[in-house]
Z-matrix of the N, CA and C atoms (Angstrom, degrees):
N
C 1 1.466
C 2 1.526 1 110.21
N 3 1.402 2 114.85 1 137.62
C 4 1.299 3 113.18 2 177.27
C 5 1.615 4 114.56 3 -82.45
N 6 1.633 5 95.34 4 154.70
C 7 1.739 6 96.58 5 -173.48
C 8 1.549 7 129.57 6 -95.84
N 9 0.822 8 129.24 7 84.64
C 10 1.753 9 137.42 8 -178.40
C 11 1.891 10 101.13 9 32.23
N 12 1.224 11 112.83 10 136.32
C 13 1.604 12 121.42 11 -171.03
C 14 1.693 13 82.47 12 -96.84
N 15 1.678 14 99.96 13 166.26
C 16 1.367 15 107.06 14 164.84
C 17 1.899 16 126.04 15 -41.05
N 18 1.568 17 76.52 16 -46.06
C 19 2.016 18 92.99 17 -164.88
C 20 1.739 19 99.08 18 -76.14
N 21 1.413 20 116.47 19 -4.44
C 22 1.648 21 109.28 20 -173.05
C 23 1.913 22 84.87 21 -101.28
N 24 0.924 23 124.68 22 -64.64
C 25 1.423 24 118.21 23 177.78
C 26 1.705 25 105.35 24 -32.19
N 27 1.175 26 116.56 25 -63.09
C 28 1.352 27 114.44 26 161.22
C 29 1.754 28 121.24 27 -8.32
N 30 1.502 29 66.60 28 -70.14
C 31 1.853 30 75.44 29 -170.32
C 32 1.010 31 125.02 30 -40.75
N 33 2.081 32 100.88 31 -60.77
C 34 1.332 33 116.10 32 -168.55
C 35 1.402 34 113.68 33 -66.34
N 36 1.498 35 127.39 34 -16.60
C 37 1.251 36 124.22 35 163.73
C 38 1.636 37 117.00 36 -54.26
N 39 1.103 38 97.73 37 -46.16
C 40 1.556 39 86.58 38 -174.36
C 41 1.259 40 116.40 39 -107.96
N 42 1.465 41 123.88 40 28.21
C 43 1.294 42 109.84 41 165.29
C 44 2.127 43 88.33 42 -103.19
N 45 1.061 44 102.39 43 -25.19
C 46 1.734 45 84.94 44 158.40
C 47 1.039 46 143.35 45 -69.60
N 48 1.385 47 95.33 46 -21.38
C 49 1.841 48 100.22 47 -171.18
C 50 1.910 49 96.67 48 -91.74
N 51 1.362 50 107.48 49 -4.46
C 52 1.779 51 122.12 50 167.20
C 53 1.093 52 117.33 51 -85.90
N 54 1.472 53 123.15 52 -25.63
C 55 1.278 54 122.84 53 -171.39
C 56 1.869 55 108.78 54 -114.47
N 57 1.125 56 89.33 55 -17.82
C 58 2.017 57 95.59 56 -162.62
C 59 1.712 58 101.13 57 -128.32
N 60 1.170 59 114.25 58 21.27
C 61 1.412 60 112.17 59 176.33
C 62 1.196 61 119.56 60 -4.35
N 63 2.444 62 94.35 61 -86.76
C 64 0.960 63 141.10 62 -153.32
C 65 1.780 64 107.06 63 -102.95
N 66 1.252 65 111.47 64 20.04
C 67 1.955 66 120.11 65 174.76
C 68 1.132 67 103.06 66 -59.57
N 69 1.188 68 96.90 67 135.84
C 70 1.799 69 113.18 68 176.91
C 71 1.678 70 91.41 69 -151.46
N 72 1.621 71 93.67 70 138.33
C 73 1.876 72 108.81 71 179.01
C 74 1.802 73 110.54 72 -48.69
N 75 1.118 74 130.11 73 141.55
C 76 1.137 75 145.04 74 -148.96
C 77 1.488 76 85.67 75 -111.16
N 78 1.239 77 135.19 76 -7.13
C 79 1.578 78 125.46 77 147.14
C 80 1.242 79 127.20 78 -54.74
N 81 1.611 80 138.64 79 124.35
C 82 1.277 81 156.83 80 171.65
C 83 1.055 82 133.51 81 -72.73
N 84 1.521 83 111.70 82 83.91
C 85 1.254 84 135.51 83 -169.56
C 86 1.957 85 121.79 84 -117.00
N 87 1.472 86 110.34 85 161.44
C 88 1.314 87 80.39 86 -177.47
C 89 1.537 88 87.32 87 -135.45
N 90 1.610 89 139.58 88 -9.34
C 91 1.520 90 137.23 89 -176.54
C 92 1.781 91 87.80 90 -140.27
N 93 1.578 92 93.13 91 -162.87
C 94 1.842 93 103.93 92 -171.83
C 95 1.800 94 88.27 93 -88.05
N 96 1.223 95 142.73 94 -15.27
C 97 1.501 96 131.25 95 -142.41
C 98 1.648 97 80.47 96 -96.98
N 99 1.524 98 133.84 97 -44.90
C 100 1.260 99 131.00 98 -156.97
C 101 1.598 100 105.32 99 -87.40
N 102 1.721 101 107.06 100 -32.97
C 103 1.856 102 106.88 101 175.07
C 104 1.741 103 99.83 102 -62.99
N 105 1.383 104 108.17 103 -46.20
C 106 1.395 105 88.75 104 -166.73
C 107 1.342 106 131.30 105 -76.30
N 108 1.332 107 112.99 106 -10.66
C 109 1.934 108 132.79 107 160.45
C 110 1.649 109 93.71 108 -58.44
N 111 1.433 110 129.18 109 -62.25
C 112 1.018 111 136.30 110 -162.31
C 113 1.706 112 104.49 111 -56.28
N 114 1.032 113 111.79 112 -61.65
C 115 1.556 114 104.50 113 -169.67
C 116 1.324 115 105.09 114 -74.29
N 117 1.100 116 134.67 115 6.78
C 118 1.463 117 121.22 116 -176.43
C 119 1.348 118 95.76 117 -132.05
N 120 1.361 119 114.89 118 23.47
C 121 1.951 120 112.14 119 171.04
C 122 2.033 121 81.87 120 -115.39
N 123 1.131 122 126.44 121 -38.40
C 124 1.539 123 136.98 122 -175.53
C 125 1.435 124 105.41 123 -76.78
N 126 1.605 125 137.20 124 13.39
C 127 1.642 126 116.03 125 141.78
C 128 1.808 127 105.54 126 -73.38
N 129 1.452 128 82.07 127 143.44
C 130 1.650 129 104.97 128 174.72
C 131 1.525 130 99.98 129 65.49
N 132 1.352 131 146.47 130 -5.19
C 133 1.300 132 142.44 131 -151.44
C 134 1.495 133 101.30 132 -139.38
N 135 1.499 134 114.49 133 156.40
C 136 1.729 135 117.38 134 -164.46
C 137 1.608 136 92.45 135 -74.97
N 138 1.316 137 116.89 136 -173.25
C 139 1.030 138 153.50 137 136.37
C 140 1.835 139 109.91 138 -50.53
N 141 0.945 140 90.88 139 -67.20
C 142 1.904 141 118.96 140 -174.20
C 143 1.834 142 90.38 141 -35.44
N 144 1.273 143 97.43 142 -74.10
C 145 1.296 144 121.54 143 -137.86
C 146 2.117 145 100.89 144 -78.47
N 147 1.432 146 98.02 145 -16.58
C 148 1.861 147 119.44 146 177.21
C 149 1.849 148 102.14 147 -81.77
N 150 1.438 149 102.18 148 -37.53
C 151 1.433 150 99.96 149 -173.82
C 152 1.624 151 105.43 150 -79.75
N 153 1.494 152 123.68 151 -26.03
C 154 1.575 153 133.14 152 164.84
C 155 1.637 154 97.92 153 -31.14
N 156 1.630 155 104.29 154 -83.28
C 157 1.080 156 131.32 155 -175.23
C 158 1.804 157 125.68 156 -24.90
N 159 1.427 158 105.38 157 -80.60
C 160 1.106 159 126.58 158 171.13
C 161 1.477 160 127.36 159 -12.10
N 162 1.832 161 90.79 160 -61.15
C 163 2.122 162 87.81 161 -169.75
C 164 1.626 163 104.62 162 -50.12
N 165 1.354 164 114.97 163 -63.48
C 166 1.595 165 117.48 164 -173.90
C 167 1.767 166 118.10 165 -44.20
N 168 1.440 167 88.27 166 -36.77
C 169 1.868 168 97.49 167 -172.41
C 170 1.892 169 88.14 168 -66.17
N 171 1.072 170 133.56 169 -51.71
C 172 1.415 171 138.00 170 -178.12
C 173 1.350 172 113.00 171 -54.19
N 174 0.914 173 107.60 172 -26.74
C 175 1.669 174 117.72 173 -153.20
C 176 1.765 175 95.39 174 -87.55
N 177 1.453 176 114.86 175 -44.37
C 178 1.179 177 111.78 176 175.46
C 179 1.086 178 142.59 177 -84.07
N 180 1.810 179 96.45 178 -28.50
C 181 1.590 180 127.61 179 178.39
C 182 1.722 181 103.21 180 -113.40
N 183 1.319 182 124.07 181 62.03
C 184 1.304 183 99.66 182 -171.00
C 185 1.391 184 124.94 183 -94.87
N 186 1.633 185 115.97 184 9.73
C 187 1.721 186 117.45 185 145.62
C 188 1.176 187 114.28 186 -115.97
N 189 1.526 188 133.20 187 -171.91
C 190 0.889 189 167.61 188 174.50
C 191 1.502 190 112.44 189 -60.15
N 192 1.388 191 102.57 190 -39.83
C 193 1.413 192 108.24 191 -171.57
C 194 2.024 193 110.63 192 -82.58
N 195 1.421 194 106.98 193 -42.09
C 196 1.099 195 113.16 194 169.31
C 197 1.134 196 115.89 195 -72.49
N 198 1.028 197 143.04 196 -18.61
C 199 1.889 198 144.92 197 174.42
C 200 1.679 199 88.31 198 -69.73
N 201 1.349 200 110.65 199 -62.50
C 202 1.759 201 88.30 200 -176.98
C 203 1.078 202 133.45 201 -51.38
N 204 1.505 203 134.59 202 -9.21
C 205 1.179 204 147.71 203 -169.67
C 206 1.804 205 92.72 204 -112.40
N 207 1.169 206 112.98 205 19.81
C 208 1.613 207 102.10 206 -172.27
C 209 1.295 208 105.41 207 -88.39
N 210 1.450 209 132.16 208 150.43
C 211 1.433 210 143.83 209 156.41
C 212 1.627 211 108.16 210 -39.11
N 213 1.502 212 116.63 211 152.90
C 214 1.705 213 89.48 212 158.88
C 215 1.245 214 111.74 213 -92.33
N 216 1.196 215 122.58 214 -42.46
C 217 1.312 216 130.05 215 179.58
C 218 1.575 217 132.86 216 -38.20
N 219 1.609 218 96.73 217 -35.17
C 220 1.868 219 117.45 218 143.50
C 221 0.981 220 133.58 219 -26.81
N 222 1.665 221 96.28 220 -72.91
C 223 1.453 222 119.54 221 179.28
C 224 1.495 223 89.69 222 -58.05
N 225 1.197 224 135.07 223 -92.83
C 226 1.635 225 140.80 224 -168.72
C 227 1.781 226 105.81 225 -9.85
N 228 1.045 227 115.11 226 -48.01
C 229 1.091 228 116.04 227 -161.43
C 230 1.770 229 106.36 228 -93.34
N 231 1.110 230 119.93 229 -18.21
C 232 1.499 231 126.80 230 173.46
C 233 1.481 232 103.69 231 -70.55
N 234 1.591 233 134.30 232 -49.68
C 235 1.558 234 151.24 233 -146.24
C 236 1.950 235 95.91 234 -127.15
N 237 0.931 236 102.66 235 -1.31
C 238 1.594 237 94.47 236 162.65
C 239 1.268 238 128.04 237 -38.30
N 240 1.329 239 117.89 238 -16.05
C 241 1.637 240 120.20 239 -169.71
C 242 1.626 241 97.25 240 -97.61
N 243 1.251 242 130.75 241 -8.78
C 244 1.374 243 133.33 242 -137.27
C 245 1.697 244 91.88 243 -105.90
N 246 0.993 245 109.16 244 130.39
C 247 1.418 246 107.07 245 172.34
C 248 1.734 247 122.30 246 -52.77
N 249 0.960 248 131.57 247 121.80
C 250 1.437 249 124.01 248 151.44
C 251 1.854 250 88.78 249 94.48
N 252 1.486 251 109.26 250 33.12
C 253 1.715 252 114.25 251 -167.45
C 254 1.522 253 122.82 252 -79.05
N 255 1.859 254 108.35 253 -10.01
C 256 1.116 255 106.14 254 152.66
C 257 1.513 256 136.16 255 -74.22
N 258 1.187 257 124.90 256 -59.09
C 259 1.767 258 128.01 257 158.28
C 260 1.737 259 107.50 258 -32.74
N 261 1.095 260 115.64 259 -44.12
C 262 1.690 261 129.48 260 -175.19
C 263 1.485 262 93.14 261 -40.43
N 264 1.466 263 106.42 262 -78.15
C 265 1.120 264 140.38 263 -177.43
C 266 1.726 265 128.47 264 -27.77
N 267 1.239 266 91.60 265 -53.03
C 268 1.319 267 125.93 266 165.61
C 269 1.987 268 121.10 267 -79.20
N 270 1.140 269 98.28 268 -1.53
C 271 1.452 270 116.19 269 -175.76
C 272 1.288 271 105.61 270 -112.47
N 273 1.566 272 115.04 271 -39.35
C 274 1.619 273 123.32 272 -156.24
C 275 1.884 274 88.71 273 -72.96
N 276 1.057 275 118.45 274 -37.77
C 277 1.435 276 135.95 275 176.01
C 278 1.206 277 122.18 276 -51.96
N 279 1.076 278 89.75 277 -50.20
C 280 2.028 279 92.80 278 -166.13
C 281 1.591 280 87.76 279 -87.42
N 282 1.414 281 125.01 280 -29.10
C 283 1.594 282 119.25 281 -172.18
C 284 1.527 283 109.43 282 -55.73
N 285 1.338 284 116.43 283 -48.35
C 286 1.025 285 129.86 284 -156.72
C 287 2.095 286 106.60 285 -83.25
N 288 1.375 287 109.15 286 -36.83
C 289 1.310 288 119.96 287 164.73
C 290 1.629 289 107.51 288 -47.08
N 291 1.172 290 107.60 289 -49.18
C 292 1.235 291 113.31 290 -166.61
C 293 1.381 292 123.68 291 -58.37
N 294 1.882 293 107.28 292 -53.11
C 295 1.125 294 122.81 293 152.51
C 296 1.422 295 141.71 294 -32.46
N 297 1.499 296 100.14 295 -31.43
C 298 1.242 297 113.22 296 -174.13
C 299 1.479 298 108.83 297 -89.12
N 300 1.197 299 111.29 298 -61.46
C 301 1.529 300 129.16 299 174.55
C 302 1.462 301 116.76 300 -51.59
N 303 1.435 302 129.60 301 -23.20
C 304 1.450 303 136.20 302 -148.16
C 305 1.444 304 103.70 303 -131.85
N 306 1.461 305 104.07 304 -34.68
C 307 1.799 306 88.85 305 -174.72
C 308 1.943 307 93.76 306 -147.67
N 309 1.282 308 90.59 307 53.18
C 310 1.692 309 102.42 308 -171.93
C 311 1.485 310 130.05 309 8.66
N 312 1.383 311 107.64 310 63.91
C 313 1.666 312 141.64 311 159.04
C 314 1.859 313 89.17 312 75.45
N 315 1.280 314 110.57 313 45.88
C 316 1.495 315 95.74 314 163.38
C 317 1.396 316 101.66 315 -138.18
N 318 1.529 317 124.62 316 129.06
C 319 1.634 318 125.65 317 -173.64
C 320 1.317 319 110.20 318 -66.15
N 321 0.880 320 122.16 319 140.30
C 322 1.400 321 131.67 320 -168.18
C 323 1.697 322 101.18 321 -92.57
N 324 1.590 323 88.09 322 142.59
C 325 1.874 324 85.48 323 -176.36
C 326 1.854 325 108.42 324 -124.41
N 327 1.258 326 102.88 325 73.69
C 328 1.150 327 129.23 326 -148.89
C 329 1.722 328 100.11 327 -140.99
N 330 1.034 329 123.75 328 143.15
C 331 1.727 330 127.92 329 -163.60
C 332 1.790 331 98.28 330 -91.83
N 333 1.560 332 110.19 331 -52.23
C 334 1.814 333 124.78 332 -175.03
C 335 1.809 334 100.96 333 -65.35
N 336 1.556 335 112.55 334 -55.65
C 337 1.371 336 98.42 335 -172.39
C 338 1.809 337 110.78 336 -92.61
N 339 1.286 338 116.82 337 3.06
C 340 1.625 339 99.63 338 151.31
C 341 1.504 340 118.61 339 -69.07
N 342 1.405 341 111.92 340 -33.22
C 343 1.364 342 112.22 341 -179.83
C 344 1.581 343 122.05 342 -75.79
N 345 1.125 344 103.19 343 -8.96
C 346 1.649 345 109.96 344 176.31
C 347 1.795 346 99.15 345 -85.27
N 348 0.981 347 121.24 346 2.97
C 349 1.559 348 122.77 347 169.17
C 350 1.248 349 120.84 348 -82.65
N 351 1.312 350 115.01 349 134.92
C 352 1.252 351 104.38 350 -168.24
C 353 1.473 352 117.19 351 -75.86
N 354 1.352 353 133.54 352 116.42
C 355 1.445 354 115.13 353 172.45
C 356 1.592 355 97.64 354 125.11
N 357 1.356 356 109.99 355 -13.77
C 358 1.850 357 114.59 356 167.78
C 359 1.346 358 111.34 357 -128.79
N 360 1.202 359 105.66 358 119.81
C 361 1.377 360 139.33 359 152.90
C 362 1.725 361 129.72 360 -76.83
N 363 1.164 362 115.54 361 157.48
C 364 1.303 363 111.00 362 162.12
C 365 1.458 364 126.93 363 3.87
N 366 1.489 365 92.24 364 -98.24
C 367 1.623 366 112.51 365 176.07
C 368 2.025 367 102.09 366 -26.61
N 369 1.643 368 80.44 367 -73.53
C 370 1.805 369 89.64 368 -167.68
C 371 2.180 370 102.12 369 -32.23
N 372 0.987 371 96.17 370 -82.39
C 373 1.541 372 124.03 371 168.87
C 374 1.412 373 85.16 372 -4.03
N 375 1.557 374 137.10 373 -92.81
C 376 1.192 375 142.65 374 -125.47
C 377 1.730 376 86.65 375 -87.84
N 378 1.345 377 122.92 376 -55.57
C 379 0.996 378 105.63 377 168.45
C 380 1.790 379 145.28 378 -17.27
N 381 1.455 380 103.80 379 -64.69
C 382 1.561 381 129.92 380 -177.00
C 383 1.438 382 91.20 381 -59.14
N 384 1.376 383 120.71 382 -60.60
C 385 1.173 384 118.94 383 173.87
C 386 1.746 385 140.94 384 -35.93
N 387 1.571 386 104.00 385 -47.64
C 388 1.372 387 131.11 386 -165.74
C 389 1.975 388 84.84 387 -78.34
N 390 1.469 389 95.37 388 -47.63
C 391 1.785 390 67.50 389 -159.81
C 392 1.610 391 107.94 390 -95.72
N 393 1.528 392 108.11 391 20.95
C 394 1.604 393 105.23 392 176.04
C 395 1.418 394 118.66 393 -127.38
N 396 1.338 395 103.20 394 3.69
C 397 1.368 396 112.29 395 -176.65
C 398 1.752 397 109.27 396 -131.82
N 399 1.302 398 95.30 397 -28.78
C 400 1.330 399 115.41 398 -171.96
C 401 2.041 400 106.65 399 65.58
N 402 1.037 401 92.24 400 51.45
C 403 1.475 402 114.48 401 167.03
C 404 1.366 403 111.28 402 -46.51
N 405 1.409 404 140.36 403 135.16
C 406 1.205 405 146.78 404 176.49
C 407 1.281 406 114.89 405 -79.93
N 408 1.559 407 149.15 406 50.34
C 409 1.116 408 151.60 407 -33.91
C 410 1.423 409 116.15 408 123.54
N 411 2.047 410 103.49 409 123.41
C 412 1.628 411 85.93 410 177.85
C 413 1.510 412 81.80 411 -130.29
N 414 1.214 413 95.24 412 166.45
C 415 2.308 414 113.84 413 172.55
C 416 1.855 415 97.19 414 -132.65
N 417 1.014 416 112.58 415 122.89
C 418 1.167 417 142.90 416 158.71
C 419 1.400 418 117.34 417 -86.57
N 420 1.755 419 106.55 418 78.56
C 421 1.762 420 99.95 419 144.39
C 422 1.550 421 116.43 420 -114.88
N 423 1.745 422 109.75 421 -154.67
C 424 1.136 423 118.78 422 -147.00
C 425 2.002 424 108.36 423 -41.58
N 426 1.294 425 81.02 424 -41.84
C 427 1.876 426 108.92 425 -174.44
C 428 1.141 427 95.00 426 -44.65
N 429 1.482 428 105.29 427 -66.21
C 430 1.846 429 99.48 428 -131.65
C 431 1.770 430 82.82 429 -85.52
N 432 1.100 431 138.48 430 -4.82
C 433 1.647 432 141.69 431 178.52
C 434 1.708 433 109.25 432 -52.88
N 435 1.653 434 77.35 433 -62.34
C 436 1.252 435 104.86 434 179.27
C 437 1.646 436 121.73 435 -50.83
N 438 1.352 437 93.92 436 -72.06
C 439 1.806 438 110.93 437 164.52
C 440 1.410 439 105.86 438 -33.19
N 441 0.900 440 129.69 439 -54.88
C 442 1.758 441 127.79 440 -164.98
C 443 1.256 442 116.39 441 -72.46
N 444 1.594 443 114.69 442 -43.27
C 445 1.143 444 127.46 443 167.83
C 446 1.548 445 126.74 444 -45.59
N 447 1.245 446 118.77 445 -54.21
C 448 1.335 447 141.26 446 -173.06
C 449 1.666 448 102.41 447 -87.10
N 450 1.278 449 121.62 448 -20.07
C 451 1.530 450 119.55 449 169.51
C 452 1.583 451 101.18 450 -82.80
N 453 1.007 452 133.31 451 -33.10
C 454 1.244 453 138.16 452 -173.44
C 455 1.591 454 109.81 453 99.37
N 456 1.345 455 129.63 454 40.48
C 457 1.313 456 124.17 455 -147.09
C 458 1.868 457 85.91 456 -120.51
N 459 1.548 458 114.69 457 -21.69
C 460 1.283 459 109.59 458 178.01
C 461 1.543 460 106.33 459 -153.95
N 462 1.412 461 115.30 460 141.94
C 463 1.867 462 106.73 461 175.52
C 464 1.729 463 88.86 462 -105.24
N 465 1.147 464 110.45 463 -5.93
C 466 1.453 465 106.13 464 -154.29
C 467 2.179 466 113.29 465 -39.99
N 468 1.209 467 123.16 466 144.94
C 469 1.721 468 100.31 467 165.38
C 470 1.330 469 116.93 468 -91.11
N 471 1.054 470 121.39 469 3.91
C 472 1.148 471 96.90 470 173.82
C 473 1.897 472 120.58 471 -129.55
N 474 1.309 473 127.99 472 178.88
C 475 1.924 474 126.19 473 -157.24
C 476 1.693 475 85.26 474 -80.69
N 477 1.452 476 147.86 475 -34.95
C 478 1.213 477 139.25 476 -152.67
C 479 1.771 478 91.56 477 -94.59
N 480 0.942 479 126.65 478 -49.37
C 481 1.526 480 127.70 479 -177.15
C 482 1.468 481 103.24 480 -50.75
N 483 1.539 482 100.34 481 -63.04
C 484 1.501 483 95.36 482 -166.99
C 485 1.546 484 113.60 483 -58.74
N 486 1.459 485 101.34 484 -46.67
C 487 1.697 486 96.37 485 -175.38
C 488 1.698 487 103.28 486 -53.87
N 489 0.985 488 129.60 487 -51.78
C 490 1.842 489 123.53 488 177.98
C 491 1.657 490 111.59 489 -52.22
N 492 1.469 491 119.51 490 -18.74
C 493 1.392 492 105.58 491 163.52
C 494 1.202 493 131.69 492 -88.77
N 495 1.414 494 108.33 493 -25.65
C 496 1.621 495 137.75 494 173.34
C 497 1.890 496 97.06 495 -65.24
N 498 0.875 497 127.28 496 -42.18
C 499 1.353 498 116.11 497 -171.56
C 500 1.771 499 107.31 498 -80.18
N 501 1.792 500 100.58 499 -49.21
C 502 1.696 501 112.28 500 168.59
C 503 1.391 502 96.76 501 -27.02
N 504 1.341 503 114.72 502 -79.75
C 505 1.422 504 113.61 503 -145.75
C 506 1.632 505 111.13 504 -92.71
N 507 1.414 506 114.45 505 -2.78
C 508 1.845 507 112.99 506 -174.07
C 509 1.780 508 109.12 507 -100.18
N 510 1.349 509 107.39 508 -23.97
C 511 1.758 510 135.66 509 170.75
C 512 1.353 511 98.75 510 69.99
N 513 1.704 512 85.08 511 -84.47
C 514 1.917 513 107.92 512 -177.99
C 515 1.557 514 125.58 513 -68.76
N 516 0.950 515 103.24 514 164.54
C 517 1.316 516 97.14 515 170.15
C 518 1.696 517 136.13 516 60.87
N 519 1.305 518 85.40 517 16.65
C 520 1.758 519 92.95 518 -155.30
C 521 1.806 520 101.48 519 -59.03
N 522 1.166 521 110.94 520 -27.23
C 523 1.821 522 103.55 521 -158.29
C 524 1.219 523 82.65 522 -71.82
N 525 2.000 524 138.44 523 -34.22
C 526 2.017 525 109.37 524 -176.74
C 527 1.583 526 97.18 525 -70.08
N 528 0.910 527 109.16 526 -29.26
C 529 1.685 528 109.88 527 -166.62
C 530 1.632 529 101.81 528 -55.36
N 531 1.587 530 104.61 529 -44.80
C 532 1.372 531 76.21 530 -161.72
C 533 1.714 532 112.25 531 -99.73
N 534 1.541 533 114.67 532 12.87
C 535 1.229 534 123.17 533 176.02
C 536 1.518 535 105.12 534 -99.49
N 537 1.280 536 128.00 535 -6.33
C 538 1.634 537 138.17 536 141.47
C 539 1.008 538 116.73 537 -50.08
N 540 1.427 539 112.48 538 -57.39
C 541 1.484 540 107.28 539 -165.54
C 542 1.730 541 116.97 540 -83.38
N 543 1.456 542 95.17 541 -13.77
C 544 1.451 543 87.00 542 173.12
C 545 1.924 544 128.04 543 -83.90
N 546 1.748 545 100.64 544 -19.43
C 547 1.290 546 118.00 545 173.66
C 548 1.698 547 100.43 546 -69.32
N 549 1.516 548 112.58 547 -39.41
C 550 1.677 549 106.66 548 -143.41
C 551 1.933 550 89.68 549 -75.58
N 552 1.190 551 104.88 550 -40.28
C 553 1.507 552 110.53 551 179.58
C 554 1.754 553 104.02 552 -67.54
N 555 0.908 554 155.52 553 -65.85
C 556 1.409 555 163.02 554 133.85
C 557 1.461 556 111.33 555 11.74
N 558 1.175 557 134.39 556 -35.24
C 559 1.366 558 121.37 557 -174.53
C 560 1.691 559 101.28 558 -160.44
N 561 1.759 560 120.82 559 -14.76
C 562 1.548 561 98.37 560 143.63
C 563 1.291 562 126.59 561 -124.64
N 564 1.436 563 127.43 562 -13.55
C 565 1.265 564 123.84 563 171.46
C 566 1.483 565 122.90 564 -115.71
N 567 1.344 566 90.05 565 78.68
C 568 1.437 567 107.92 566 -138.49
C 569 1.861 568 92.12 567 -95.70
N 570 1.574 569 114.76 568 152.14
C 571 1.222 570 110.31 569 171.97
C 572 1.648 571 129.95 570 -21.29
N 573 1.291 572 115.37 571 -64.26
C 574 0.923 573 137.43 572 159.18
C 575 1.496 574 146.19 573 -106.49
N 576 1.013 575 122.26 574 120.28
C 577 1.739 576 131.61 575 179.37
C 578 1.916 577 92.01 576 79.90
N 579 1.365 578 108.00 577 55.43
C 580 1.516 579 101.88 578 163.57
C 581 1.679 580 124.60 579 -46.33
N 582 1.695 581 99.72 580 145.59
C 583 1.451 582 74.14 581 -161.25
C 584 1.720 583 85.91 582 -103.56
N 585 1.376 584 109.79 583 95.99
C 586 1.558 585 129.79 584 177.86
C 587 1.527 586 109.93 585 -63.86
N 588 1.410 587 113.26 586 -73.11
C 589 1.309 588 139.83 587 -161.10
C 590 1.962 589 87.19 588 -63.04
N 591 1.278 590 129.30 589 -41.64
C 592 1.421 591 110.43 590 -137.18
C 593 2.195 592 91.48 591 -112.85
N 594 0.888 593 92.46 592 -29.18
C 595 1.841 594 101.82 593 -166.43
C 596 1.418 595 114.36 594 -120.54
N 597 1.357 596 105.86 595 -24.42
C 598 1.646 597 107.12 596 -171.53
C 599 1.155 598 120.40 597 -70.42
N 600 1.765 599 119.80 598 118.14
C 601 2.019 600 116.58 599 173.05
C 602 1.786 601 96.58 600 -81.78
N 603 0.972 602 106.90 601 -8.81
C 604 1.798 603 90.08 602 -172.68
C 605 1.502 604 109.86 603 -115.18
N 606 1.480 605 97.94 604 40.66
C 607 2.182 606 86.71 605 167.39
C 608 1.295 607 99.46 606 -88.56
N 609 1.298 608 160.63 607 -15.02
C 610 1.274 609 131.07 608 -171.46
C 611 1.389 610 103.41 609 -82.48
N 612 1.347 611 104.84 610 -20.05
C 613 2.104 612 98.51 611 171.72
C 614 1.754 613 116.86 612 -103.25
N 615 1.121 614 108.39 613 29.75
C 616 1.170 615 124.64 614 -175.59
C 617 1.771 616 100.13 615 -76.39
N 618 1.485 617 112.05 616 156.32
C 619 1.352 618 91.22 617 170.02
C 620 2.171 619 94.06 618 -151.10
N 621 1.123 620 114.63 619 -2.27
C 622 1.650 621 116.20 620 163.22
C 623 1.643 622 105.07 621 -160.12
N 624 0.948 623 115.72 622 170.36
C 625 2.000 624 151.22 623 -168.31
C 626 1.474 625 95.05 624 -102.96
N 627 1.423 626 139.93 625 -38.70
C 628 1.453 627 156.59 626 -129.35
C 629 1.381 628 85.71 627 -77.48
N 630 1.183 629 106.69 628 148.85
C 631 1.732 630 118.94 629 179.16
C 632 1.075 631 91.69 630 -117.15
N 633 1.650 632 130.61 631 87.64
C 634 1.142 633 144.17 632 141.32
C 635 1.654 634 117.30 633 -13.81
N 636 1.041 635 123.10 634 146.26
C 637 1.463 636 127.96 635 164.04
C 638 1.656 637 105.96 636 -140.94
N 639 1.722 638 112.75 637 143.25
C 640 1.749 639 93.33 638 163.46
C 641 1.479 640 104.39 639 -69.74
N 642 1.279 641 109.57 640 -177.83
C 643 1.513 642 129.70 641 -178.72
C 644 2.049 643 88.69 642 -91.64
């Protein structure tokens, strides 16, 4: 498959920055203490199904400081629906200890010491960032893998490659870019049964249907 020309990158820039200006994560948050529970209860897990979750998890734990003092077994039982809700659980804990003890109960908005948290990685990291700072910054999940792939913007296999080509070649703007690409894959170029023919601005730079996966 051929790989996106200068003038098609072009394009796709600005039919996003036309369509996805003003994207902001469809997670339900109201400060940085509740986005960052949120994106790190949402690996492997919807959006949908994190915003279920949340009010009650808030409701009981609603800072930083009281989550460290949380039971685990609490937590377990608040995020039970959440995929993978034991480790979560056990993360949401030590995250919040950490915070408290290490950078005296205020999250650090910093790329090295989010990642020294337990339970955020990369992705998470750039994430919290992109949609609270609007960090210049890309996160690579299933979507935007996908999205890039099938635009021709990356063949790369794996989420660290691609995100380093996605930034190479997207520069600016990356936090709409990459809250575009996670809507445009999400509800039109979607794993399956893309809706090409009926919603899509980017079939003429399209270059496969293939439901990409990283390796």
């Amino acid at each position: 498959m051929k790989k996106a020309t200068k003038s098609e990158i072009a394009f796709i820039k600005e039919q996003f920055l036309k369509h996805y200006k003003d994207a902001k994560t469809e997670l339900h948050y109201t400060n940085l203490y509740e986005l960052l529970v949120s994106v790190m209860l949402s690996a492997q897990c919807t959006d949908k199904r994190v915003n279920l979750i949340t009010p009650q998890l808030f409701k009981h734990y609603p800072t930083i400081k009281k989550l460290a003092k949380a039971k685990l077994d609490n937590i377990k039982e608040l995020i039970k629906s959440c995929s993978f809700f034991n480790n979560k659980a056990k993360n949401l804990i030590l995250m919040a200890k950490k915070v408290v003890d290490d950078f005296d109960g205020e999250i650090p908005l910093d790329e090295k010491k989010l990642i020294s948290l337990a339970g955020v990685g990369q992705k998470t990291a750039h994430v919290v960032l992109i949609e609270y700072t609007n960090a210049n910054l890309m996160a690579v999940d299933t979507h935007v893998f996908r999205v890039s792939h099938r635009l021709g913007l990356s063949y790369a296999k794996t989420v660290k490659k691609t995100e380093e080509e996605l930034v190479k070649k997207l520069k600016d703007d990356l936090h709409i870019f990459h809250q575009a690409m996670v809507l445009f894959g999400r509800y039109i170029c979607t794993a399956k049964n893309p809706k090409c023919d009926t919603e899509c601005f980017l079939t003429s730079v399209c270059k496969s249907k293939k439901g990409f996966k990283p390796n």
